[in-house]
C-alpha positions as CSV (number, residue, x, y, z in Angstrom):
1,X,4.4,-12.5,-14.2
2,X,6.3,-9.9,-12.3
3,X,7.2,-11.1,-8.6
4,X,9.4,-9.2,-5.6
5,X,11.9,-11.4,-3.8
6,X,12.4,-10.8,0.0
7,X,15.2,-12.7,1.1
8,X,16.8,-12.7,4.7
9,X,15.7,-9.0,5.2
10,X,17.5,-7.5,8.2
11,X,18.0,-3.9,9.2
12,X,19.6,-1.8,12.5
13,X,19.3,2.1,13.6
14,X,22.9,1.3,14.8
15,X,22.4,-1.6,18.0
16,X,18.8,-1.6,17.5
17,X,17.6,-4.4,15.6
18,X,14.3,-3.2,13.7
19,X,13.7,-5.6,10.8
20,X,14.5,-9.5,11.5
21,X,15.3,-12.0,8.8
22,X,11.8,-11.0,6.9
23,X,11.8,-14.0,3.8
24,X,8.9,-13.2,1.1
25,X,8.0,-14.1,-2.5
26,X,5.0,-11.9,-3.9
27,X,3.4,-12.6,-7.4
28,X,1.8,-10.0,-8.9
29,X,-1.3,-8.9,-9.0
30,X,-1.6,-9.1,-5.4
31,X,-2.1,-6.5,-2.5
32,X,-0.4,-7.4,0.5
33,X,-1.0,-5.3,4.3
34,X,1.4,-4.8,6.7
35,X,0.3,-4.4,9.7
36,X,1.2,-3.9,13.2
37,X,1.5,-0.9,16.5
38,X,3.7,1.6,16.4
39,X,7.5,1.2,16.2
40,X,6.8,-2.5,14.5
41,X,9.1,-1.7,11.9
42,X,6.4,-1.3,9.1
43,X,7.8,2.1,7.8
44,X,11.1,0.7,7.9
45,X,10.0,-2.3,5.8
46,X,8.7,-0.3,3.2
47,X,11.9,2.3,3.0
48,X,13.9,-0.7,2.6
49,X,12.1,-2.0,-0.2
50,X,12.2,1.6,-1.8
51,X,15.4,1.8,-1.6
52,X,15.4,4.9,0.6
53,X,17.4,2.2,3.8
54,X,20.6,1.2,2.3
55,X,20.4,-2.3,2.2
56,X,22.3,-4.8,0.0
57,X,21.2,-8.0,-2.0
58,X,18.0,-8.9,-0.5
59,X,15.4,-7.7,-2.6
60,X,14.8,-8.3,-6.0
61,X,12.1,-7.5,-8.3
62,X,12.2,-10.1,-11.4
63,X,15.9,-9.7,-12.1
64,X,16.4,-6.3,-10.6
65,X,18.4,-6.6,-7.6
66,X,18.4,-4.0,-5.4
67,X,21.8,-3.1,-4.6
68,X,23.6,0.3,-5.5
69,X,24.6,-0.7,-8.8
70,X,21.1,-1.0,-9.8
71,X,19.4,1.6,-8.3
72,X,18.0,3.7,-11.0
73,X,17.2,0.8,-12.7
74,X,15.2,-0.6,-9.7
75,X,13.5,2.4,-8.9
76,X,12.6,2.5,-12.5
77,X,10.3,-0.5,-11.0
78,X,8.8,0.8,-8.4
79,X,6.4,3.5,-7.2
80,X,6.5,5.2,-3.8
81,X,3.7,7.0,-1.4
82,X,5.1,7.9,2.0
83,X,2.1,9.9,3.7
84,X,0.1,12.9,2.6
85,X,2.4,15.2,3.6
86,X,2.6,18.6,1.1
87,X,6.2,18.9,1.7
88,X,6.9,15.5,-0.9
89,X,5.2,18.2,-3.4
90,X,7.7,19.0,-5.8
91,X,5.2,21.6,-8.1
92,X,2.6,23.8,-7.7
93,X,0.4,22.5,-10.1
94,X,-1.4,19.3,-10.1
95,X,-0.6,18.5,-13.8
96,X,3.2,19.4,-13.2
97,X,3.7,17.2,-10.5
98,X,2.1,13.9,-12.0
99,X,3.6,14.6,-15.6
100,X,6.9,15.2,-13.9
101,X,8.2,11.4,-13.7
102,X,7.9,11.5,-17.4
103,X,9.3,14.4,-18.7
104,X,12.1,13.4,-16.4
105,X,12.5,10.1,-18.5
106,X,12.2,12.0,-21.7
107,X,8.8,10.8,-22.7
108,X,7.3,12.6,-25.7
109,X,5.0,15.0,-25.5
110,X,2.5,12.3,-27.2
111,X,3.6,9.8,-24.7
112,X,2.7,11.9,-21.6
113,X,-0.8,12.9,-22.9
114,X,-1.8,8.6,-23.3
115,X,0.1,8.4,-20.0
116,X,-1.8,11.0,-18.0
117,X,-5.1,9.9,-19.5
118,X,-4.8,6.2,-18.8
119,X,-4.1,7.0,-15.0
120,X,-6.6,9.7,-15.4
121,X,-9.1,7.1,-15.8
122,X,-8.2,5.4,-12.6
123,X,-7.9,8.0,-10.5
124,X,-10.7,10.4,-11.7
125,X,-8.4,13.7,-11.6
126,X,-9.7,15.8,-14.3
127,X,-11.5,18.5,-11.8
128,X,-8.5,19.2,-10.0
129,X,-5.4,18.7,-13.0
130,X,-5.2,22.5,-13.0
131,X,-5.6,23.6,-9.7
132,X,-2.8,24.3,-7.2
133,X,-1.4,21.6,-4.7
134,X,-2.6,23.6,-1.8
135,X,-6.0,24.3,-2.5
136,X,-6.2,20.3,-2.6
137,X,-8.6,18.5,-0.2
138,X,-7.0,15.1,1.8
139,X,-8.3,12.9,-0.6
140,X,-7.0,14.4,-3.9
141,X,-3.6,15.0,-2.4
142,X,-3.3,11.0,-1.9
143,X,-4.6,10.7,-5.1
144,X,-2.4,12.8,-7.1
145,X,0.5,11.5,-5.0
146,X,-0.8,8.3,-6.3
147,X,-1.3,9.0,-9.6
148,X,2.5,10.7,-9.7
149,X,3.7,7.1,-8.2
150,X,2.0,5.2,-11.2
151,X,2.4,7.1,-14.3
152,X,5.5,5.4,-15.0
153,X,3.5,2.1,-14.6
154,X,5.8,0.7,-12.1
155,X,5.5,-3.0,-11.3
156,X,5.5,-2.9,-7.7
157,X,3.7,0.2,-5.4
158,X,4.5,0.6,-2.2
159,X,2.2,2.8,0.8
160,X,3.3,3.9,4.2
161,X,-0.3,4.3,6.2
162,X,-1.6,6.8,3.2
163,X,-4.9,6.3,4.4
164,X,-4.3,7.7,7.9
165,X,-6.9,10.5,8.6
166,X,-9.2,9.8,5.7
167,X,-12.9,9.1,6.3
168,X,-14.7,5.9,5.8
169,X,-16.0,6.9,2.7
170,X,-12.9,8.3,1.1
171,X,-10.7,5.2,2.7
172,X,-13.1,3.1,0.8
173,X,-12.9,4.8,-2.2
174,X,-9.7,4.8,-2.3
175,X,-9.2,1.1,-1.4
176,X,-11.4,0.3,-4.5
177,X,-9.2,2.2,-6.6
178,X,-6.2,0.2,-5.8
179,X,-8.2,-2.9,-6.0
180,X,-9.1,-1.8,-9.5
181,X,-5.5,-0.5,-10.6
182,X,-4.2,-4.1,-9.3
183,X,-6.5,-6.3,-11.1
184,X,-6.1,-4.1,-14.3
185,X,-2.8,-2.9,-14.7
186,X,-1.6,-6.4,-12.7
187,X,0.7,-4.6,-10.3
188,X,1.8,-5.4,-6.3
189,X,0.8,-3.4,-3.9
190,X,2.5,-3.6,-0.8
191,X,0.8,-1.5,1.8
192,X,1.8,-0.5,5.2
193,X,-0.9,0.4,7.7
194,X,-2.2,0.5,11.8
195,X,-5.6,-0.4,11.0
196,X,-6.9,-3.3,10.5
197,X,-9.6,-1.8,8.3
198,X,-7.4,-0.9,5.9
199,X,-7.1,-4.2,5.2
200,X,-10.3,-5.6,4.2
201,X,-9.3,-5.8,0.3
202,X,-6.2,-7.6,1.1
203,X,-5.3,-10.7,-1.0
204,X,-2.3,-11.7,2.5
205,X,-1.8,-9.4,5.1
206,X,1.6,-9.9,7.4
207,X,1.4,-8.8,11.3
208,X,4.8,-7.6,12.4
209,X,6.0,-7.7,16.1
210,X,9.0,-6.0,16.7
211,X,11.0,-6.3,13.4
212,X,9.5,-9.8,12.6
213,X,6.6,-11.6,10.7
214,X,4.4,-13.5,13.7
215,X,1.3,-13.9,11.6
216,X,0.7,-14.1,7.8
217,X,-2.6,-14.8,5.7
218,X,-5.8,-13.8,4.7
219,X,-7.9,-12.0,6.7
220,X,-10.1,-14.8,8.4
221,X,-6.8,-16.3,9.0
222,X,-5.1,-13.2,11.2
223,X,-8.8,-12.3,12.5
224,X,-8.4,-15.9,14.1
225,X,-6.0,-14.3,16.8
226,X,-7.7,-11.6,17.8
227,X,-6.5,-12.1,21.8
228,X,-3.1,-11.9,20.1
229,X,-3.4,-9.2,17.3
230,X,-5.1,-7.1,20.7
231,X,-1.9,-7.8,22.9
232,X,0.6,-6.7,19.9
233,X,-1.8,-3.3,20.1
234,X,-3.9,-3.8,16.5
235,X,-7.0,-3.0,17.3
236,X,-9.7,-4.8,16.1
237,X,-13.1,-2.7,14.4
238,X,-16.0,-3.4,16.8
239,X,-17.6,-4.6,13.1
240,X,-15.1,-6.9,12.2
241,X,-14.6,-8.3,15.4
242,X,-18.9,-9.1,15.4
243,X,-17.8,-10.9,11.8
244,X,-15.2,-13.1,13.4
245,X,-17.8,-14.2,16.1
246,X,-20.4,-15.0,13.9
247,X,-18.8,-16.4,11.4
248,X,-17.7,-19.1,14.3
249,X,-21.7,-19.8,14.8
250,X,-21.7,-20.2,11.0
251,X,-24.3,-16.8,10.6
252,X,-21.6,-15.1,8.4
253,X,-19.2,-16.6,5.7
254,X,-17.1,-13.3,5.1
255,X,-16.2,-10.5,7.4
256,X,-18.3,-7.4,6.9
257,X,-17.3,-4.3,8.5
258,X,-21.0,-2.1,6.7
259,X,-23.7,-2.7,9.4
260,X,-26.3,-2.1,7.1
261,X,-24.6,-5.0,4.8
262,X,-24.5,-7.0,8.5
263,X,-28.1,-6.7,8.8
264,X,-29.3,-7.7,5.4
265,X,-26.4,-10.9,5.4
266,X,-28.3,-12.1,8.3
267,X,-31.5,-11.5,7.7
268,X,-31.0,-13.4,4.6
């Protein structure tokens, strides 16, 4: 069972102090949220564990410690989605920019084709494998960003807000993926977001104030300090929040963020 070691995390933009002593052990398969307002340090988190933040001795993935003598060998662990943005694009074609990973590590021809439809079978990319990055919607940019992070079947992915400007439907769909790919493949997935909704799939979700962990657990757990979460600037779905209250009267035993689903839970 593959797990990531955080130990004694620290990290400074020269005086200023972002990341504070962050201590984790994550067991795969698990997704864990990060969470917190702007400037928590969440982006900075997950460049350190990419390795993008030089930092030294602290993170490990089984026995992979990341340090610089072990770089390519820890990135070989790893997959990476930073945003949406077209500029991480490295192709113009769909099919040249997942495949690319490969034929960088001299995979067969053979090898790429069971690669590419494995991960095809996740993602559901066969409409779009021959169409041009920029003629890509939102939603299949993340996914083919995703599916480029994967095809190397790393053991640990990490996301920096990907779901930022997606609707409800496609941030759902998307979630369900990951909670698919997780369960399946048995990866981590360690995802940075500002929204709280983001997290409703979570297995732990860690609040970050100003370079440190103040709140870790499930979700009922960190919706149990709702005043707080609202003072560190989270803001809390006018759906979820209803959950948290009613679950307190005993009407609800999970938090539901679908009205309709709402209705029918307590009708029932």
């Amino acid at each position: 069972m593959s797990t990531i070691f955080i130990n004694q995390l620290n990290f400074s933009y020269g005086d200023k102090e972002v990341l504070k002593d962050i201590t984790l052990k994550i067991k795969k398969p698990s997704l864990i949220s990060v969470i917190g307002s702007n400037n928590c340090g969440k982006t900075t988190f997950i460049k350190c564990l990419s390795g993008v933040m030089s930092i030294e001795e602290c993170v490990s993935i089984d026995d992979v410690v990341l340090n610089k003598k072990n770089i390519k060998k820890y990135a070989r662990e790893i997959g990476v989605v930073f945003n949406r943005d077209i500029c991480q694009f490295l192709f113009d074609k769909v099919i040249d920019e997942i495949t690319f990973p490969l034929c960088n590590l001299n995979y067969s021809k053979k090898e790429i084709k069971q690669a590419l439809d494995e991960i095809n079978g996740y993602l559901f990319l066969d409409d779009i494998l021959n169409r041009e990055i920029w003629q890509l919607n939102p939603l299949d940019r993340l996914k083919v960003l995703l599916a480029t992070s994967l095809i190397h079947k790393p053991k640990v992915l990490l996301l920096d807000d990907v779901l930022l400007g997606l609707n409800d439907e496609d941030r759902e769909h998307i979630l369900l993926i990951l909670k698919r790919i997780i369960r399946e493949l048995g990866i981590i997935v360690i995802a940075a977001t500002s929204s709280l909704q983001d997290t409703i799939y979570s297995d732990s979700i860690l609040v970050l104030h100003e370079g440190s962990v103040v709140y870790s657990g499930r979700l009922d757990e960190i919706l149990e300090h709702d005043n707080t979460l609202t003072r560190l600037g989270i803001e809390i779905p006018i759906m979820m929040d209803m959950s948290v209250k009613l679950k307190f009267y005993n009407l609800l035993d999970k938090v539901i963020l679908d009205e309709k689903e709402m209705v029918d839970e307590l009708w029932d």
